[in-house]
C-alpha positions as CSV (number, residue, x, y, z in Angstrom):
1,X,18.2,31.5,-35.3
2,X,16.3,29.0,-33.1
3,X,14.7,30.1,-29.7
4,X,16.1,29.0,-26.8
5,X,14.4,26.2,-24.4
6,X,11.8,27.5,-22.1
7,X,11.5,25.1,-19.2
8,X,8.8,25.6,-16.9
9,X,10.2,23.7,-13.5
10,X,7.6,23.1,-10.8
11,X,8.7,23.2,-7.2
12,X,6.8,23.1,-3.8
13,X,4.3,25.7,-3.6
14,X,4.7,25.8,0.1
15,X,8.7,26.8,0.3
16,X,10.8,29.2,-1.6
17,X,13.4,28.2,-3.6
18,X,16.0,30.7,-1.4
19,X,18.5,30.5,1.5
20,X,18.2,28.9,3.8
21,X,16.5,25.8,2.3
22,X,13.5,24.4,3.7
23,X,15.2,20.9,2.8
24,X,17.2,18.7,0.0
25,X,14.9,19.2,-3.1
26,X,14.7,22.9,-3.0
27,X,18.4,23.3,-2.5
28,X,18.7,20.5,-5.7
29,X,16.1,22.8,-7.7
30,X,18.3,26.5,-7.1
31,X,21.0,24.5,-8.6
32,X,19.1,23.0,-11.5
33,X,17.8,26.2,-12.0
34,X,20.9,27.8,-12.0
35,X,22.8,25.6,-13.8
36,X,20.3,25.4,-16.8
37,X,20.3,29.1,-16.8
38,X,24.0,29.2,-17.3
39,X,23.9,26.8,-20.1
40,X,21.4,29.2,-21.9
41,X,17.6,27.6,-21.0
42,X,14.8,29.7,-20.7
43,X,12.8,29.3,-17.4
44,X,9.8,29.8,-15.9
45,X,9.2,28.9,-12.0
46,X,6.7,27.9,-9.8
47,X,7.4,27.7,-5.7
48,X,6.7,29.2,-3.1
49,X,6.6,32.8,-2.5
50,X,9.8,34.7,-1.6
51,X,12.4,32.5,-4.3
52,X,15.5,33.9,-5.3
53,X,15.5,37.0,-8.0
54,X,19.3,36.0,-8.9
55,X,18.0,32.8,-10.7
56,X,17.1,35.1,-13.1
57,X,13.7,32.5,-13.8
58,X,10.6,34.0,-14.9
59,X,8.4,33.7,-11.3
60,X,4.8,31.8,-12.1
61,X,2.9,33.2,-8.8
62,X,-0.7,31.8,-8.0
63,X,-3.8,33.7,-6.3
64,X,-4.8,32.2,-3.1
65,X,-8.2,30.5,-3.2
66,X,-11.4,32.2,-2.7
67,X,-13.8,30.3,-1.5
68,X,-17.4,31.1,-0.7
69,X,-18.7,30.6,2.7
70,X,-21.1,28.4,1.8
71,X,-18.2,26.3,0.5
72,X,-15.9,26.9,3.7
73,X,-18.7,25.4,6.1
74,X,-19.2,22.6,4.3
75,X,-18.5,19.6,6.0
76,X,-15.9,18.1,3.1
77,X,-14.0,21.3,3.7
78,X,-10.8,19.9,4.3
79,X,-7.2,20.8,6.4
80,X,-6.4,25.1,4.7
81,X,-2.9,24.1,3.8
82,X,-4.3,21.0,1.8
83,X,-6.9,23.1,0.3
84,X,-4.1,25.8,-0.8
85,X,-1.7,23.5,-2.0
86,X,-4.4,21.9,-4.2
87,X,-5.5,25.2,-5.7
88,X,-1.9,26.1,-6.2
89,X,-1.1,23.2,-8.6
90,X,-4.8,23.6,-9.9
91,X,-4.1,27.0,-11.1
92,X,-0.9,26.6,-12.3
93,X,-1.8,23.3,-14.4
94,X,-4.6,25.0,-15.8
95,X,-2.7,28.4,-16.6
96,X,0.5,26.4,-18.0
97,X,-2.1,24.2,-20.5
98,X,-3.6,27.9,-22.2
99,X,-0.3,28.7,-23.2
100,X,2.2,28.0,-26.1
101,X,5.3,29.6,-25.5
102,X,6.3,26.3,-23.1
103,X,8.7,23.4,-24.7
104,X,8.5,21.1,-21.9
105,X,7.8,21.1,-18.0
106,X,10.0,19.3,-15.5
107,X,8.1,18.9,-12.3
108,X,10.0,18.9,-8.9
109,X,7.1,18.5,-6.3
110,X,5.6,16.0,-4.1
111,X,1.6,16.8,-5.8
112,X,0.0,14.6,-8.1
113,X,-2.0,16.8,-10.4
114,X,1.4,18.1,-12.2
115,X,1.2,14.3,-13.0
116,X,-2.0,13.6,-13.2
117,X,-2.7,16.9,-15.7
118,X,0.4,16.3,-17.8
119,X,-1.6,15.2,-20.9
120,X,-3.4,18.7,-21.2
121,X,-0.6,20.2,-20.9
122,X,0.7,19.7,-24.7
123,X,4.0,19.6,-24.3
124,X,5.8,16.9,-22.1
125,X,6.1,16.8,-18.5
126,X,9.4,15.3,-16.8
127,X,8.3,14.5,-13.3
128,X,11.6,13.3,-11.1
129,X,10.7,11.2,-8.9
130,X,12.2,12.5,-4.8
131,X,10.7,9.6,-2.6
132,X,9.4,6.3,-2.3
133,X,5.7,5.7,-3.8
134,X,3.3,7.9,-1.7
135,X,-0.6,7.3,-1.8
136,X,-0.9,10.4,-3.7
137,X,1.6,9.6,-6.2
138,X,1.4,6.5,-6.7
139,X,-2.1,6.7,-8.6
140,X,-1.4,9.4,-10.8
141,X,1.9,7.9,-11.8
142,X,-0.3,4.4,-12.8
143,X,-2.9,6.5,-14.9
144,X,-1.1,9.0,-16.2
145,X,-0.8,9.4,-20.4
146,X,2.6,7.6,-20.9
147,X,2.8,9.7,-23.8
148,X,3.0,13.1,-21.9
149,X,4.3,12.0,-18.9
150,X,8.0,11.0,-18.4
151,X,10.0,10.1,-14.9
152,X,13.3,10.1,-13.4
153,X,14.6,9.4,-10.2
154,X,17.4,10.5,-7.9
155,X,19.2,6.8,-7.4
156,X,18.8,3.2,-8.6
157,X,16.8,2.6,-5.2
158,X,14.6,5.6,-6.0
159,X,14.3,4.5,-9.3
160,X,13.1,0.5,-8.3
161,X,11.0,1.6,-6.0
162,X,8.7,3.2,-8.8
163,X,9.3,0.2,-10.9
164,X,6.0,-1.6,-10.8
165,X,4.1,1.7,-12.1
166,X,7.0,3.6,-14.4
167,X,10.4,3.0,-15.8
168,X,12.7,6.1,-14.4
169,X,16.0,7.4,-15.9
170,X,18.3,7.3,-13.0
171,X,19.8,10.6,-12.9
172,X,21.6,11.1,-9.4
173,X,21.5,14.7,-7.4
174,X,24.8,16.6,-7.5
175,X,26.1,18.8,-5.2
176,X,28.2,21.8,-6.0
177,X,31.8,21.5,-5.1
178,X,32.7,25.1,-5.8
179,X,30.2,25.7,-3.3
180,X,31.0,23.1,-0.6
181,X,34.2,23.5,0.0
182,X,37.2,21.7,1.5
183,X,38.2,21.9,4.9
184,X,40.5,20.5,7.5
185,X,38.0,19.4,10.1
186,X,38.1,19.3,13.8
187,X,37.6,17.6,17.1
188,X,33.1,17.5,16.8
189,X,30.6,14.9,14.9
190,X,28.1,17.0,13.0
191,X,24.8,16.2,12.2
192,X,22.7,18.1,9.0
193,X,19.2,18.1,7.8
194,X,15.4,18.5,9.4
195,X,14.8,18.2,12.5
196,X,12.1,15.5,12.5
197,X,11.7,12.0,13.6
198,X,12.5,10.3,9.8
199,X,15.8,11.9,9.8
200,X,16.2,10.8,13.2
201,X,19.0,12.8,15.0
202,X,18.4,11.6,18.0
203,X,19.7,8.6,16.8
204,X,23.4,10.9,15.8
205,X,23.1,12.0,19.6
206,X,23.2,8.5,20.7
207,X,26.1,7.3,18.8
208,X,28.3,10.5,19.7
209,X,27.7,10.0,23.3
210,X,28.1,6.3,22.7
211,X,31.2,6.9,21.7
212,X,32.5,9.8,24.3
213,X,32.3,12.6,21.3
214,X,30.7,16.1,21.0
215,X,27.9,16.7,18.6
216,X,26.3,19.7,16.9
217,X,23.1,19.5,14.7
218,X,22.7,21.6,11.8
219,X,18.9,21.9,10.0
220,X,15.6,23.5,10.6
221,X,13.0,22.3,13.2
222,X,9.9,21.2,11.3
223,X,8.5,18.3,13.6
224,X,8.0,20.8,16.7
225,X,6.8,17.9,18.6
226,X,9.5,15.9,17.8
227,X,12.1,18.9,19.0
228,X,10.4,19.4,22.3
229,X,10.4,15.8,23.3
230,X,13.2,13.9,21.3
231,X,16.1,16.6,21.0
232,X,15.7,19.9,23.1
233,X,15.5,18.1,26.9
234,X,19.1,16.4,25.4
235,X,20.7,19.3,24.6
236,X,23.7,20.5,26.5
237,X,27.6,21.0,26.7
238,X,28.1,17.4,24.1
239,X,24.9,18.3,21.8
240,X,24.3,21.5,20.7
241,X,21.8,22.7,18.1
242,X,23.4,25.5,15.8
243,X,20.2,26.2,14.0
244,X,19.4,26.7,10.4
245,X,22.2,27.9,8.3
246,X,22.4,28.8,5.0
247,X,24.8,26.5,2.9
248,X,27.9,28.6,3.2
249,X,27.7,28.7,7.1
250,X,27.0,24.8,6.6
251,X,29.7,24.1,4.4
252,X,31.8,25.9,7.2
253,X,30.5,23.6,9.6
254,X,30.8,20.4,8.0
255,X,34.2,21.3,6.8
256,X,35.9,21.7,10.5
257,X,34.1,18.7,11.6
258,X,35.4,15.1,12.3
259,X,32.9,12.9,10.8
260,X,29.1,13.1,9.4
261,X,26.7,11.2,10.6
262,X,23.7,10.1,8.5
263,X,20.7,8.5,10.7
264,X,17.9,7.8,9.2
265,X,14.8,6.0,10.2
266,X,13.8,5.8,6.5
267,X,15.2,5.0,3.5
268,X,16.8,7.6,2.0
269,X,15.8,8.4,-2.1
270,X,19.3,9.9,-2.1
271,X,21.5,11.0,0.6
272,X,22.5,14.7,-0.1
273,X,24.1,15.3,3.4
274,X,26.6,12.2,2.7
275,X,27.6,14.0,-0.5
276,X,27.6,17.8,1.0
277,X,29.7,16.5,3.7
278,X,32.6,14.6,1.5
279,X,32.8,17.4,-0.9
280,X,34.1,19.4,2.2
281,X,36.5,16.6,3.0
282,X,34.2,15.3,5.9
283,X,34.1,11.2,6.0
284,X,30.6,9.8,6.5
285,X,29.4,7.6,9.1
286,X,25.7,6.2,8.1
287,X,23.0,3.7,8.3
288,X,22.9,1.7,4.8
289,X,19.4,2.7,4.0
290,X,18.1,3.5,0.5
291,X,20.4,5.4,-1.9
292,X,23.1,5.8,0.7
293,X,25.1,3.5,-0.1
294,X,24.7,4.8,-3.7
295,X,26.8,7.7,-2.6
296,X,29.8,7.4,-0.6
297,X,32.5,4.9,-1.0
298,X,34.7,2.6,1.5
299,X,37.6,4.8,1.0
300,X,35.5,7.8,2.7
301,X,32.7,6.6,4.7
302,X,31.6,3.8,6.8
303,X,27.9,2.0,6.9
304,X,26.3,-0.2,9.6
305,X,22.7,-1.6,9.6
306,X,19.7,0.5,10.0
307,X,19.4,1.8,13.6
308,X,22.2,0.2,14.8
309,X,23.6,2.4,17.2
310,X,26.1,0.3,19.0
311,X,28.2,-0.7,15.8
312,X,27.9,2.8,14.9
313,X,29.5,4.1,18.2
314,X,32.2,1.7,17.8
315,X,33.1,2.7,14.1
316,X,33.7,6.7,14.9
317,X,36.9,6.7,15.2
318,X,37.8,4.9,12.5
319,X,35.9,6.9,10.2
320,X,36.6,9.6,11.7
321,X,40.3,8.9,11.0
322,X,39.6,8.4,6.9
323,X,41.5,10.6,4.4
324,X,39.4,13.5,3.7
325,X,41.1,14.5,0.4
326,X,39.8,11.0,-0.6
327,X,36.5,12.3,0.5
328,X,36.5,15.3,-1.6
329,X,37.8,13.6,-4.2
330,X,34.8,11.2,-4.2
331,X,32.4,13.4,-4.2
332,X,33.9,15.9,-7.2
333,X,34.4,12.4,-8.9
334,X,30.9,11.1,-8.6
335,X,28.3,13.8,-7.1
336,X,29.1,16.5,-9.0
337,X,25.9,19.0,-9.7
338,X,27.4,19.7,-13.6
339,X,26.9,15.8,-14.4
340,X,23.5,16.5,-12.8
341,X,22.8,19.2,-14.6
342,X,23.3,18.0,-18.4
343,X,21.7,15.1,-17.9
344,X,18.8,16.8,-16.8
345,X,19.4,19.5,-20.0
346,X,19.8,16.4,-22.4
347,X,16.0,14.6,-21.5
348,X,14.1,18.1,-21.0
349,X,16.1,18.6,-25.1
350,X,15.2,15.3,-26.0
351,X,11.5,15.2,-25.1
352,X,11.4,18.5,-26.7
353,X,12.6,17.0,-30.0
354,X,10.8,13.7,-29.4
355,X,7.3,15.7,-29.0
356,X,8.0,18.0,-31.8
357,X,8.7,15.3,-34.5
C-alpha cells in the first residue's frame, strides 16, 4: 500500500494560521490545509507561532536568530523583523532540503527564498502566486530552476500579471459555504478586511454617508497611522468599527447586512470579501479593480470605476435591493473552497508523479 502525500505548505512566518486571521491568505491556507487533510494528504506546516492544533498538520517551528554582537552593530544590520523573517525562511529551506520524507512543497508566502531555494530542495515547489509582482518576488520568480519551481495564481488578473516571468495555473480561492452562511440581511452597509490605506475604507465611509446609510467596519487595524488619522476621528453613530472577528462572528455580520462594499485603492489579486459576502446572501457593491470582477456577477453585485465614489453612492440602493438567494447561489456555484481544494490536490499529485518519473 502506497504512502500517503506529505505536503509541506509554507505560510507567513510572521502570523498564525488561527482565528481570527491576520488577513485573506491565512484564512485561504486553514482551509487548504484542512481540506487536503480531509481528503487524506499528509502535512507539514510552517507559520507563524500559535496556528491551529485541529489542522491536525505536523508544525515546522524555527529558532529565532542568534546573532553575535559584533554582527548586531554592524552598520548593514538591517530592520529585526526583516532580519527574522529572513532567518525563518533560511532555516526552514535549509531544514526542508536535508530531508526525504517530503513529496512536494506548496509555498503560500510573500518571501523569495522558498522560490529562490526551490532547486535544492529535491522535490518540487508549487509557489501560488497572492499579489501583483513585488521587487522581492519578482527576481526570484525570473531565476528560479523552471524545473523545481512551479506557479499558480488566484485569478486570470493575478495570473497576467506574472506573465512576463512565469506561466501560472489559474486556480481561484474558494470560500466555504458551510461556513459562511446565509442570512436575511438588514438595514446597515458593511465593510470587511484590514484596516489600512490599500483597502481603503475610508473610501466605504464616503459612499454610505454619500448615500444617507449606516456603516460598520469589520477587520483588524494594521496601518495604526492610517486608523488614527483616516478612520477613528470619523467614527460615530453612521460608522462604527466592530473590531476583529473571527469568521463566524463575521459571517453573522455580513449575513444581516444590506450590501458589501469592496474599496480598494489597489487591484485586488482576488477579492475574498466579495465572495465571503455573497455566500451569506449579501450583494456586493465594489470598485472594478483586479480580480473583482472575476468574482461576483451582475445578478448579485454592482461595479463602478476605481475610486469613484459618487457613482458608487448612487448605486446603493439598487444593489442593495438584489436577490440575495442569487447571491448565495453565485458564490456556492463559482467560489466554492472544494473546487479550490482539488485543484490544488491534483498539481501538488501531479508534480509529484511528474518528478518521480
Amino acid at each position: 500500500m502506497s504512502r500517503p502525500l506529505h505536503v509541506v505548505e509554507i505560510a507567513d512566518s510572521r502570523f498564525p494560521i488561527s482565528e481570527p486571521f491576520a488577513g485573506g491568505m491565512q484564512a485561504l491556507t486553514w482551509h487548504l490545509i484542512e481540506g487536503l487533510r480531509t481528503r487524506g494528504v499528509a502535512l507539514s506546516v510552517f507559520a507563524g507561532p500559535g496556528s491551529d492544533p485541529r489542522l491536525g498538520a505536523r508544525l515546522i517551528t524555527s529558532r529565532p536568530a542568534e546573532l553575535s554582537a559584533a554582527a548586531r552593530q554592524d552598520v548593514s544590520m538591517g530592520p529585526e523583523e526583516w532580519l527574522e523573517q529572513h532567518h525563518a525562511y533560511l532555516q526552514l529551506m535549509l531544514g526542508l532540503a536535508r530531508r526525504r520524507d517530503i513529496d512536494v512543497v506548496h509555498n503560500n508566502s510573500l518571501h523569495h527564498l522558498p522560490i529562490a531555494m526551490a532547486e535544492m530542495v529535491g522535490v518540487p515547489v508549487l509557489t501560488t502566486l497572492h499579489t501583483p509582482p513585488t521587487p522581492w518576488l519578482e527576481p526570484a520568480v525570473r531565476l528560479a530552476d523552471p524545473g523545481s519551481a512551479r506557479y499558480a495564481a488566484v485569478s486570470r488578473h493575478t495570473a497576467a500579471s506574472w506573465a512576463h516571468v512565469a506561466d501560472p495555473v489559474v486556480v481561484p480561492n474558494g470560500v466555504d459555504a458551510r461556513r459562511w452562511t446565509y442570512g436575511e440581511g438588514g438595514p446597515d452597509l458593511v465593510w470587511s478586511g484590514r484596516i489600512a490605506p490599500e483597502k481603503a475604507p475610508h473610501l466605504a465611509i464616503d459612499i454610505a454617508r454619500a448615500a444617507g446609510r449606516r456603516i460598520r467596519l469589520a477587520g483588524p487595524v494594521t496601518d495604526p497611522v492610517y486608523w488614527e488619522t483616516r478612520i477613528r476621528p470619523r467614527l460615530g453613530d453612521d460608522v462604527e468599527h466592530v473590531g476583529h472577528l473571527h469568521q463566524r462572528e463575521l459571517a453573522t455580520l455580513l449575513g444581516a447586512s444590506a450590501l458589501c462594499l469592496v474599496t480598494p485603492s489597489w487591484d485586488e489579486p482576488y477579492g475574498l470579501v466579495a465572495a465571503e459576502a455573497l455566500a451569506c446572501g449579501t450583494p456586493v457593491l465594489a470598485f472594478a479593480r483586479g480580480g473583482i470582477p472575476e468574482v461576483v456577477g451582475e445578478s448579485c453585485a454592482r461595479l463602478v470605476d476605481a475610486d469613484d465614489v459618487p457613482a458608487a453612492a448612487a448605486l446603493v440602493t439598487e444593489a442593495a435591493a438584489l436577490d440575495r438567494r442569487a447571491a448565495r447561489d453565485h458564490a456556492v456555484r463559482h467560489c466554492s473552497v472544494d473546487v479550490m481544494v482539488d485543484a490544488y490536490l491534483a498539481l501538488l499529485d501531479g508534480a509529484r508523479m511528474a518528478s518521480a518519473a
